[in-house]
MARBA-3410 file (N, C-alpha, C, O; in Angstrom, 1 decimal):
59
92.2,94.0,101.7,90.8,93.7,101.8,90.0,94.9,101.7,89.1,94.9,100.9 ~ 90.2,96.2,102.8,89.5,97.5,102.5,89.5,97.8,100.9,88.5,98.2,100.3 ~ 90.5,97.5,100.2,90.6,97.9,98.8,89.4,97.3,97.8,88.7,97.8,97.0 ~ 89.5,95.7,98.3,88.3,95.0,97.3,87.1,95.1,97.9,86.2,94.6,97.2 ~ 86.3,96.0,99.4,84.9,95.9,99.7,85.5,97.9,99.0,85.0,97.9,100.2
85.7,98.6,98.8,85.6,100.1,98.3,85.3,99.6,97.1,84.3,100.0,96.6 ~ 86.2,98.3,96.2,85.7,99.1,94.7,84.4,97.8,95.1,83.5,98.5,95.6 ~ 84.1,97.0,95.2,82.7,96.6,94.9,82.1,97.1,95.7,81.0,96.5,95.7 ~ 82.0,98.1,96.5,81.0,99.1,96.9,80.2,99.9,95.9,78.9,99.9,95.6 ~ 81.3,100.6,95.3,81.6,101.8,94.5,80.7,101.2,93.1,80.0,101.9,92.3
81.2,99.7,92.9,80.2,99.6,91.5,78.9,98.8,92.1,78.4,98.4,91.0 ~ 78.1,98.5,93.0,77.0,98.7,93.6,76.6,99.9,93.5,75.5,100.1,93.1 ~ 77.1,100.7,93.7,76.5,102.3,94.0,76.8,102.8,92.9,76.0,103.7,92.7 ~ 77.8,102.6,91.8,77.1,103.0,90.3,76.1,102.1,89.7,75.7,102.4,88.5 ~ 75.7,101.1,90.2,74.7,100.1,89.2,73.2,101.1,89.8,72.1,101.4,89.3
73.7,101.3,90.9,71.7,101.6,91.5,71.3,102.7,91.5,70.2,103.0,91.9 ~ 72.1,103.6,91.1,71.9,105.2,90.5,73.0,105.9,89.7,74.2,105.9,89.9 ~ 72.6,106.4,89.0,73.7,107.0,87.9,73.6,108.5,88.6,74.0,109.2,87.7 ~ 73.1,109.3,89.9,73.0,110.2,90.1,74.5,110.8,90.7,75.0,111.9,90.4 ~ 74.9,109.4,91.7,75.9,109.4,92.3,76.9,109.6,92.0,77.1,109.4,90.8
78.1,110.4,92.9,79.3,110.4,92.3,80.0,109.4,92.8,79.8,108.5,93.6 ~ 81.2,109.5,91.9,81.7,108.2,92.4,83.0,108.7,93.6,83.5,109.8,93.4 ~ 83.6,108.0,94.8,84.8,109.1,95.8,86.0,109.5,95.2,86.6,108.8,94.3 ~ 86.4,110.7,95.6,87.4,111.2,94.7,88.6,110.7,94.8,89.0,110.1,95.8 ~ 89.4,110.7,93.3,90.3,109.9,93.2,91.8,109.9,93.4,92.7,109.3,92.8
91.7,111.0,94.4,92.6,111.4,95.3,92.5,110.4,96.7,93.4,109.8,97.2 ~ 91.2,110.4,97.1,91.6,109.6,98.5,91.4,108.2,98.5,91.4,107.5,99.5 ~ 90.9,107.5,96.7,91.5,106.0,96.3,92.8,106.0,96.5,93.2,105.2,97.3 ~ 93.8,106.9,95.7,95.1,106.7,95.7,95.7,106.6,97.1,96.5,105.7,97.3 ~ 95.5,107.2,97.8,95.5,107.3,99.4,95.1,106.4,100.1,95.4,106.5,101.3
94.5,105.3,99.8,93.9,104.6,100.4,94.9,103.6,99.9,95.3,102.7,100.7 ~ 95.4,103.5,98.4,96.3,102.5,97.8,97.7,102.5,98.3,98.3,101.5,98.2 ~ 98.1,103.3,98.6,99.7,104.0,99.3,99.3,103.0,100.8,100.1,102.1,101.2 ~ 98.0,103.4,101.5,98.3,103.2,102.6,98.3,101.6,102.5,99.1,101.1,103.4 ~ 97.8,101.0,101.8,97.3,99.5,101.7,98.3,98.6,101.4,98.2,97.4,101.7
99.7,99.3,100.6,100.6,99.3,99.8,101.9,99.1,100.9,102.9,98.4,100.8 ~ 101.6,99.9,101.7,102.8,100.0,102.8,102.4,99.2,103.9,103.2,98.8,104.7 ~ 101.6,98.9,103.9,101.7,97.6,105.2,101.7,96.0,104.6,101.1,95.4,103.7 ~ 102.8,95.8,105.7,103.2,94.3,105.4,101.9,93.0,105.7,101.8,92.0,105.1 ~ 101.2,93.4,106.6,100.1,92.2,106.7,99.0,92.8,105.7,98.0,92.1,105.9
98.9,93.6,104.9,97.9,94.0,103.8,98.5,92.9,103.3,97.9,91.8,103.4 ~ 100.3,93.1,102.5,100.9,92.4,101.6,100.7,91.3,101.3,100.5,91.0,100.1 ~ 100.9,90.2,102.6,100.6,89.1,102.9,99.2,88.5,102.8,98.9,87.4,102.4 ~ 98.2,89.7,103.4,97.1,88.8,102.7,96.4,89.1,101.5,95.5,88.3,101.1 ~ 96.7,89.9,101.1,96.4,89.7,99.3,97.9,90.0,98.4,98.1,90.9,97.5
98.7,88.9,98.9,99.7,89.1,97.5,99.6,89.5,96.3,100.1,90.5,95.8 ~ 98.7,88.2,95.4,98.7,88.8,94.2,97.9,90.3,93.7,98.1,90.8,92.6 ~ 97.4,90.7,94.3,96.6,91.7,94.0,98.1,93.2,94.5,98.3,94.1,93.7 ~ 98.8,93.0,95.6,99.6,93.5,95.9,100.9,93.6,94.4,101.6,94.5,94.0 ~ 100.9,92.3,93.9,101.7,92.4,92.8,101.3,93.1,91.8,102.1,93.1,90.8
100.4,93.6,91.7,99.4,93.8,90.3,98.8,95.2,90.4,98.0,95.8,89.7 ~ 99.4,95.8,91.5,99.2,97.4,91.9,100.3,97.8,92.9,100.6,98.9,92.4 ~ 100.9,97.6,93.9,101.7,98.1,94.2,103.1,98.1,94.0,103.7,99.2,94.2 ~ 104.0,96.9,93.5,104.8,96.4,92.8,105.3,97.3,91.9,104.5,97.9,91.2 ~ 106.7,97.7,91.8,107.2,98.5,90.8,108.0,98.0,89.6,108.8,97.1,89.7
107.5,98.6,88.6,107.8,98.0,87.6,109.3,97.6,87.1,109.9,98.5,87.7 ~ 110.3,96.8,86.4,111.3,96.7,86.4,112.0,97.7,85.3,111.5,97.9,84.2 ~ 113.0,98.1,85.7,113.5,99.2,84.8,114.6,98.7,84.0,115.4,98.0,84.7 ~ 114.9,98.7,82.8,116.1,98.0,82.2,116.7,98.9,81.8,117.8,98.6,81.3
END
């Protein structure tokens, strides 16, 4: 849930000034690891958990 109010934050705050930076994308990834490792994140956004944290299959 923190993950989907950061990025529609983030594109609010690039629509209403282009002055802005946007947060570095070091402590997105950081924020994705952490979102990534907890099990009730997991559960409540599965698919989204499938679609970013999920590892890919190796053949």
């Amino acid at each position: 849930m923190r993950l989907v109010l950061v990025i529609l934050a983030a594109a609010f705050l690039a629509g209403c000034s282009h002055s802005s930076k946007p947060p570095p994308e070091e402590a997105s990834r950081a924020m994705v690891k952490e979102d990534c490792a907890n099990p009730h994140w997991k559960e409540a956004n599965l698919g989204l958990w499938y679609s970013i944290c999920r590892k890919s299959l190796q053949w």
